[in-house]
Structure formats: structure tokens, C-alpha cells
C-alpha positions in Angstrom: -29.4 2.9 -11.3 -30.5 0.3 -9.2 -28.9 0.6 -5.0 -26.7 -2.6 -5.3 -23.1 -2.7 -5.9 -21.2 -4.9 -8.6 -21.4 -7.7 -5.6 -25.5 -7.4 -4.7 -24.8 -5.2 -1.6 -27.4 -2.7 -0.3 -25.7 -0.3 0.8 -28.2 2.7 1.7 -29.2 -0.6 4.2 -26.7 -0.9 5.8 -25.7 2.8 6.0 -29.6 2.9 7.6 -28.6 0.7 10.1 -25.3 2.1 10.9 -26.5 5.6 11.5 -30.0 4.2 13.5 -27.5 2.0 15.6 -25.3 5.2 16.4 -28.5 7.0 17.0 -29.9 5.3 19.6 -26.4 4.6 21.2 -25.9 8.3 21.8 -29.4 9.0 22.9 -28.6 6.6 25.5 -25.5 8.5 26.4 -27.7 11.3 26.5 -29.9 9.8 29.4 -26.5 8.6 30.8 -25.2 12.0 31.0 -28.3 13.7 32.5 -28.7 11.3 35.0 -25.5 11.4 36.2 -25.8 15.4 36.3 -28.7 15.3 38.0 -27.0 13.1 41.0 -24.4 15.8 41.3 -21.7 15.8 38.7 -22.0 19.3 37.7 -19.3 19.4 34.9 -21.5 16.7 33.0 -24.0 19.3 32.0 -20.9 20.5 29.6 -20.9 17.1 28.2 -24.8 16.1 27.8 -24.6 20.0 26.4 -21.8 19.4 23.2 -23.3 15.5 23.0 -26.7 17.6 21.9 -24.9 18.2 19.2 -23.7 15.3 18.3 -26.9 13.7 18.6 -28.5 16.4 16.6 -25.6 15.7 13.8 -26.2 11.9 14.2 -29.8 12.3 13.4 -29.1 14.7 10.1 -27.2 11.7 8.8 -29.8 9.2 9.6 -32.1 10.9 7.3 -29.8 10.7 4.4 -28.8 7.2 4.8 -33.5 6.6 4.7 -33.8 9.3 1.9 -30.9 6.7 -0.1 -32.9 3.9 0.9 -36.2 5.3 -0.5 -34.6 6.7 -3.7 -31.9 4.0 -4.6 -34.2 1.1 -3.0 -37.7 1.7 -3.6 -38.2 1.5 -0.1 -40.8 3.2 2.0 -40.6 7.0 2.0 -42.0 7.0 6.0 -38.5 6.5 7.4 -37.1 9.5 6.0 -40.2 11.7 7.2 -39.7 9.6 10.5 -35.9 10.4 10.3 -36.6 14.2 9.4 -39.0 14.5 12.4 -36.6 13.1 14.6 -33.9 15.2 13.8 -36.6 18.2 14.4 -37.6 16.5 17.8 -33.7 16.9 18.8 -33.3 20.2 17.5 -36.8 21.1 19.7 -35.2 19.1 22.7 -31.9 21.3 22.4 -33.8 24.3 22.7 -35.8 23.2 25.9 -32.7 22.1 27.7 -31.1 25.3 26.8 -34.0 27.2 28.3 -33.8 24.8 31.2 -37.5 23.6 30.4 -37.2 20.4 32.3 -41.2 19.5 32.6 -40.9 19.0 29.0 -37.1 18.4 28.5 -37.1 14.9 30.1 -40.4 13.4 28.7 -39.6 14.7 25.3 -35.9 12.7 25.8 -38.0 9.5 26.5 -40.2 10.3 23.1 -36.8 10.4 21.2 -35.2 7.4 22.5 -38.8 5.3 21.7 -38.5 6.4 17.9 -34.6 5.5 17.9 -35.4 2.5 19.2 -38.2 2.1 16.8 -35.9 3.1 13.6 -33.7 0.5 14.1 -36.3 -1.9 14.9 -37.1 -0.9 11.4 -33.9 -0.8 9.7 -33.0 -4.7 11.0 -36.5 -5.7 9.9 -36.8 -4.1 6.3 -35.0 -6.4 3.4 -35.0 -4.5 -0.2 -36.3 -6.6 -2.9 -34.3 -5.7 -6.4 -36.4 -3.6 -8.5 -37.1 -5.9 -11.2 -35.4 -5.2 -14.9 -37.7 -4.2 -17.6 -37.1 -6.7 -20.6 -36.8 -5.6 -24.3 -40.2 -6.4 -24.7 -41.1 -4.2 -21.7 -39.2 -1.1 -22.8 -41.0 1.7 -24.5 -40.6 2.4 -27.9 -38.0 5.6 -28.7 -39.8 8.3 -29.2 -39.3 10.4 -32.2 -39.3 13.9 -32.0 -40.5 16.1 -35.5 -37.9 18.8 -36.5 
């Protein structure tokens, strides 16, 4: 089953870009919360605290949209690995903030938003090719199987 509906659409693309788009909008609403925490808003800590999550979420799903693109595309299996680590990257950045590790809490926040930004520099730049059909000639012979 090839990754394009009845109309030629790539779908796992598009979900890709979706989900990289979202993920690099909420790690900027991250940054947006911390630095307005840091200049004295107390209550956003509560906020940049339960967007974590969302972030954390956002990232989960980024990796499924790349593992549909890999397995109903052909495309490159990096992004999902890239995907996967990302979503480990946010889970390890979680952790620091809770333990209020800032030395490596706000470097580790710039690290994420580069590789957002670099997944959907890759997710606008990638275009599918079909997987070509095999032809009758192509096709292996059925096999028969001795009883």
C-alpha cells in the first residue's frame, strides 16, 4: 500500500509538517514563557510547567507522523530517530527544569528549538517520489508449496 490517497495526496507529508510546524511553535512559547518568568511573572512558571507537557506530547506525535513517512513513503528513516531523540531531549529537559537545573536547563532549550527548527526545515524541503509499480513482467513467479 503505497502513502497516497485515491487523489495523489501524501499525507504522512503533510501530517510531518503539521506536527514539526506545531513543534517549533510551542517551543517558542516555551522560551516565551520562561522569559517572561524570569522578568518577574511568577504564575508563568505554572504555565511554561503544564506547556512541558504539551510540548513533550507535541513531539510523541511528530515521531509518528516521520515513522508514516518512512514506512508508507519510503522516505528516510533519520527523521523518525531525529524525532525520537527530540522527544527524549524534552523529556530530559522536563526533568532539569523540575530539578531547577538551570545551567543546563536553558542551553539544552536552545538545543531543542535548533532541531525543531531543523525538522521542519526538513519536512518543507523533502518531496516523496511514488514508489514505482512493479509490472507483470517484474512480479515474481507464485510460489508453489509441496503438500
Amino acid at each position: 500500500m503505497s502513502g497516497y490517497d485515491s487523489r495523489g495526496r501524501r499525507w504522512p507529508v503533510r501530517l510531518m509538517r503539521a506536527t514539526a510546524v506545531l513543534v517549533l511553535l510551542d517551543t517558542l512559547a516555551q522560551a516565551a514563557l520562561a522569559g517572561l518568568f524570569v522578568t518577574g511573572d511568577l504564575d508563568l512558571l505554572v504555565w511554561h510547567s503544564a506547556n512541558a507537557d504539551i510540548l513533550a506530547a507535541l513531539t510523541l506525535l511528530q515521531a509518528a507522523a516521520a515513522a508514516a513517512v518512512w514506512r508508507r513513503l519510503g522516505g528516510p528513516a533519520w527523521p523518525l530517530a531525529a524525532s525520537i531523540a527530540l522527544a527524549a531531549l524534552v523529556g530530559a529537559q522536563q526533568a532539569l527544569g523540575e530539578a531547577r537545573v538551570l545551567a543546563a536547563h536553558m542551553p539544552l532549550g536552545m538545543a531543542i528549538f535548533g532541531r525543531a527548527a531543523a525538522m521542519v526545515c526538513w519536512a518543507f524541503t523533502y518531496c516523496p517520489r511514488p514508489r514505482p509499480r512493479r509490472t507483470e513482467q517484474e512480479r515474481p513467479e507464485p510460489v508453489e508449496v509441496a503438500q
